[in-house]
N, C-alpha and C positions, 0 to 999 in steps of 0.2 A: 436557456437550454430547455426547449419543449421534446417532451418524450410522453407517449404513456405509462402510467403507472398501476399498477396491480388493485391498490386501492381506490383508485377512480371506478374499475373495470366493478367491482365489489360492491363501492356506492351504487352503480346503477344497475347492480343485479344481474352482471351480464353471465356471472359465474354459474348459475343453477342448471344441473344435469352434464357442463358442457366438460371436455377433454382437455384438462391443463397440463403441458411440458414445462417441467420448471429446470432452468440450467443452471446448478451451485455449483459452490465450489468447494467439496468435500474433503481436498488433498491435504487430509491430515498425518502427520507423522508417524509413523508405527515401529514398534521396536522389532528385536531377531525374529520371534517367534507368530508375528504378523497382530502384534493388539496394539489397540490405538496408545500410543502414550498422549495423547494433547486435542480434547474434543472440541475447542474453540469456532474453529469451524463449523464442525456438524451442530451447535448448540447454534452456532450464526443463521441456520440455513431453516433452523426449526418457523419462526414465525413467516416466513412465507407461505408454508407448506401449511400450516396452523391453519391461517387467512381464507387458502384454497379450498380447502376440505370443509373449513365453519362454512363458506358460501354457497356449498352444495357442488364441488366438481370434485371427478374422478381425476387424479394428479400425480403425474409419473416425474419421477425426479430424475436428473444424472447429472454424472460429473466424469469428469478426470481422474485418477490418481496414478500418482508415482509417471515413470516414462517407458510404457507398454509398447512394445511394438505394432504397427500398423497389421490385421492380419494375420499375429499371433498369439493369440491368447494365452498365459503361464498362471499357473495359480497364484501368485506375486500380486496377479496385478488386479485381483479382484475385490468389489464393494461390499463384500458379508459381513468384514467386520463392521461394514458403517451401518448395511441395514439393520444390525443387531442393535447397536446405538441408537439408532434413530427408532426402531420399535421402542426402547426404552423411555426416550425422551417423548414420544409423541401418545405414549401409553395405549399405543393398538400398534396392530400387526403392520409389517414393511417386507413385503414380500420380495426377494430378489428374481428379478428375472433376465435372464440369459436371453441372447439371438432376438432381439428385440424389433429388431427393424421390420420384418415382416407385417406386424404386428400385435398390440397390447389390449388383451382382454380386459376390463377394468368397468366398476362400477362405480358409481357417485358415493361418497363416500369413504373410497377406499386409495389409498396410496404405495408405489409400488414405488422401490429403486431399481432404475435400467442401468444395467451394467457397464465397466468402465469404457465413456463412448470414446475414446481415443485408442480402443483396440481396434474400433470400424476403420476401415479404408477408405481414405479420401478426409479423415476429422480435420488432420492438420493444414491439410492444402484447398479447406475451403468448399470441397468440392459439390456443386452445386446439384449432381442426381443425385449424394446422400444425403443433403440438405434436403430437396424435396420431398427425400422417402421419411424423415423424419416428421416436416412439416405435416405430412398428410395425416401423421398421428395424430394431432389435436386438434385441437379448435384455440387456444391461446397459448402461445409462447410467451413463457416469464423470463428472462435473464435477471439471477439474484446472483451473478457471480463477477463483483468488480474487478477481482484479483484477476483474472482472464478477458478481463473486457478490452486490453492492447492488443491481441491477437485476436484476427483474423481465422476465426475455426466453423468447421460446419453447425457446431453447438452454440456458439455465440454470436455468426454473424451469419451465415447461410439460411438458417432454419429461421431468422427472424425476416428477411426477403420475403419467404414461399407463407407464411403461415400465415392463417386467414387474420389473427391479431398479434403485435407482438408488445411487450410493454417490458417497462421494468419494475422488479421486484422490491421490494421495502429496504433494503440490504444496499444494492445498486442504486437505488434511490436514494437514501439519506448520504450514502459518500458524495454522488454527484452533488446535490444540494450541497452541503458541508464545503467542498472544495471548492464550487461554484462562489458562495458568500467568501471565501477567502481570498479566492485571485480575482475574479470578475468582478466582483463590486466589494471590495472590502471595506471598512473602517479602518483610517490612517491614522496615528502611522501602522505602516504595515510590515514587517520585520520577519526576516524569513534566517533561519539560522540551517547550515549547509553545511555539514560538514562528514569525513570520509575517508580512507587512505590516500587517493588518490582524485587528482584536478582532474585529470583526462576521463575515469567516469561519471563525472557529476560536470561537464564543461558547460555543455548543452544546457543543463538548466541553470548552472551558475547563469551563465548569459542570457538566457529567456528572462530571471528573477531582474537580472540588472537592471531593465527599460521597467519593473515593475513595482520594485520596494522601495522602501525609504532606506530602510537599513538592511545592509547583508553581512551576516554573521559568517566569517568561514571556519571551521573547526577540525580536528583531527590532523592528520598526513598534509592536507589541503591548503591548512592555514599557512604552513612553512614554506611553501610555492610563493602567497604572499607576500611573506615575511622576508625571502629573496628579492620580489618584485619593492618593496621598501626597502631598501639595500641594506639590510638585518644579515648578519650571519647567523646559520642555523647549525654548525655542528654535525654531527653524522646524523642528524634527522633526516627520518624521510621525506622526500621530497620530490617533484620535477622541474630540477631546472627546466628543462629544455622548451615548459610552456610556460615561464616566467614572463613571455609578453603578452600572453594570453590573460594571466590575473592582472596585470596592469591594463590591459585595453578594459575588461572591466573594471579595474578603477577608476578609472579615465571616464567612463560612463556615468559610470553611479554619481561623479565627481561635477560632471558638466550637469548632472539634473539636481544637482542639491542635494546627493544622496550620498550615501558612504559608505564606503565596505572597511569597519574598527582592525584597525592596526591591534593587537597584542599592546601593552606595555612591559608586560610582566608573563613570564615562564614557569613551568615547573619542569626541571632535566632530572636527569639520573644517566651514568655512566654507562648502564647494561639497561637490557628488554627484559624485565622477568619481575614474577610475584613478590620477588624479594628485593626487587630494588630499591637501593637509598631515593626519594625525592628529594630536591632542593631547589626553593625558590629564587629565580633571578632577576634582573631588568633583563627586558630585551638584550640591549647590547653587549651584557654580560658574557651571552651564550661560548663555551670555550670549545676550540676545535672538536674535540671527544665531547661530547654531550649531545644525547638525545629529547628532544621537547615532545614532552610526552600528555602536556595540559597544559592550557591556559593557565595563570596565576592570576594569586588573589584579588590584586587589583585591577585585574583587567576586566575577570568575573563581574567584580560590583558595579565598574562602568555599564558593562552588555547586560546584567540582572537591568539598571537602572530604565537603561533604552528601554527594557521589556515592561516595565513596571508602568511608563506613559504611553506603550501602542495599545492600537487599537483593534490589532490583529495579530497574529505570531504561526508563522508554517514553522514544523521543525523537523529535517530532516538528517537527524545523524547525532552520537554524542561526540563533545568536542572534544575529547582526551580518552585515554583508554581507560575509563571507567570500570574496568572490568577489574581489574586493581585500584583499592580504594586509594592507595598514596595519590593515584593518578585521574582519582574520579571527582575532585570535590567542585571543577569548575561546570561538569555537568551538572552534580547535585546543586550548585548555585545557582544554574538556571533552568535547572525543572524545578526548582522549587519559584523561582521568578515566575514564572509561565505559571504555574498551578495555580500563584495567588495573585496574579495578574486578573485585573477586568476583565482584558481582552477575547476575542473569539480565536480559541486556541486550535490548529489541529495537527498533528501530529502522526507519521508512517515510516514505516520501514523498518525489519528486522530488529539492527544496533539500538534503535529511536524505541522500541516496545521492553527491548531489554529494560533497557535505562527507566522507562517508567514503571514498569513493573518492580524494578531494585528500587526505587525511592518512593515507591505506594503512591503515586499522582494521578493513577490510573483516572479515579472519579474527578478530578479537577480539570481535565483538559476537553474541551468543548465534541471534541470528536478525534477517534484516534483510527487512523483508517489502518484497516490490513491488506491493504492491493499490493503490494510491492511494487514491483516491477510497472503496473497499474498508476499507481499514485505519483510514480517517480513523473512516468513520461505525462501525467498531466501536467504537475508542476512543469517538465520542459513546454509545454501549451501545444502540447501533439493532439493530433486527432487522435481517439482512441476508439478502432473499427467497431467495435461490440456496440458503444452509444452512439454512433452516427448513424448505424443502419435502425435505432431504435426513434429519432430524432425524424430518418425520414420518412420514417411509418408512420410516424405523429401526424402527418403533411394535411 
């Protein structure tokens, strides 16, 4: 994957005097009264803007936040709290400014937040005159925002066309890299663990992983589709029969390359869904009409820890039981602590998946833990994702 990179642009000094648009992704959570609860983001976005400004350009930042109407502006949907944050983190001024397209007064030096560009007309649909009125503001387009790099928007893929350079930022860069070393050229084995409520929205990349891994871990809602397709009774578990032939044509696959998607041997059920429910360990076969499988059991754990303890790579997307109740979490804690002290080049995404490491402190053990969402997901299914393509053929 060849793209420009921000720090290439840096090494050869191309940054001194010149107009940098940098595209983060600042959409951070904020509570009733409109203050950030959770700066992960905006603290993510700082070392690009850092880079910019050490190398001597004048560097306008934007993003997205929340879901503004096109054309209407509300006080909701504005970046003040982020510019106050980011004055604080970047220890100078971050001046917000309104109606931007026009034009941005800006000195080398100095960094300004342009306000949120998904109130402009035309952001989401691409559209190519407000791409070029953006483009004409700078002289180098940075995209530092992976989380937005599946869609197709004037901010992420429009303004990288029209702009006299466009590259990616240190943030966008280490994820592609990272994901890159995982699926495109990994160290085998290579063990991707997948788990979710539901087969039908993780189908697509179950079946992309298939032709890919050694081992495919299914977990959560997911595995009991499985666990059907192995002719297992599962209990009032959640489940989809109705794509029961779908987990089996991936088995069937994984099966014909010498791979294998781990059958369960062992259950944890409880009677009812709630903080207070009894767990009790089973055999698979055990499972009784009324019972809900709600984790992986112990022995199955030790098996799938074991797999992870000899690959040579590990993607993880999803905890495999409802970890959110500890009766129900200890086959995830079994294998984020596998992963953590595993060799292997770990990386791990997704909402449930950040939870779970956060709750068990493996944060610093896992190689790289991405936060694209939606992003990371559809690379794993091996999509194009429009924001690095159009960055890929500016490279050319």
């Amino acid at each position: 994957m060849k793209f420009n990179r921000l720090s290439d642009l840096i090494a050869q000094d191309q940054l001194q005097g010149k107009r940098v648009f940098i595209r983060a992704d600042l959409n951070v959570p904020q509570n009733n009264n409109g203050s950030i609860s959770e700066d992960t983001r905006i603290r993510a976005s700082i070392p690009a803007i850092r880079q910019a400004l050490d190398a001597g350009a004048a560097v306008m930042v934007t993003s997205h936040l929340g879901r503004p109407v096109e054309g209407d502006f509300q006080p909701a949907d504005t970046l003040a709290p982020i510019a106050v944050r980011m004055t604080e983190l970047l220890d100078q001024p971050v001046e917000l400014r309104q109606n931007w397209l026009n034009g941005v007064e800006i000195a080398p030096g100095q960094v300004v937040l342009l306000e949120n560009c998904r109130v402009n007309k035309g952001e989401k649909r691409n559209d190519d005159a407000l791409a070029q009125q953006m483009a004409a503001l700078c002289d180098v387009y940075v995209n530092d925002a992976f989380g937005t790099s599946h869609r197709a928007e004037a901010t992420t893929h429009g303004i990288a066309k029209f702009a006299p350079i466009a590259c990616a930022g240190p943030l966008l860069a280490a994820e592609l890299d990272a994901l890159g070393k995982a699926l495109n050229a990994p160290a085998r084995p290579l063990v991707a663990i997948v788990a979710g409520s539901k087969v039908s929205s993780k189908l697509t990349i179950l079946k992309a992983l298939s032709y890919k891994v050694d081992n495919l871990i299914v977990g959560g809602g997911i595995v009991n589709t499985f666990l059907l397709a192995a002719g297992f009774k599962i209990g009032k578990s959640l489940a989809e029969p109705d794509l029961v032939g779908e987990a089996q044509a991936i088995i069937d696959i994984m099966s014909q390359r010498g791979a294998s998607v781990p059958i369960p041997v062992d259950v944890v059920c409880s009677k009812e869904f709630s903080a207070a429910a009894t767990a009790v360990v089973k055999d698979v076969k055990d499972v009784e009409d009324d019972d809900m499988i709600l984790d992986i059991g112990p022995k199955t754990a030790a098996i799938l820890a074991e797999q992870i303890a000899r690959s040579g790579t590990v993607v993880w997307n999803g905890p495999v039981g409802v970890f959110e109740f500890d009766q129900f979490g200890e086959g995830t804690k079994v294998l984020a602590h596998a992963i953590a002290n595993s060799a292997a080049f770990s990386i791990a995404g997704g909402g449930d998946t950040l939870a779970a490491i956060a709750k068990y402190n493996i944060a610093d053990k896992i190689d790289y833990i991405s936060t694209g969402g939606g992003a990371f997901l559809e690379f794993l299914e091996g999509r194009t994702l429009p924001a690095v393509e159009i960055l890929e053929q500016r490279a050319g």
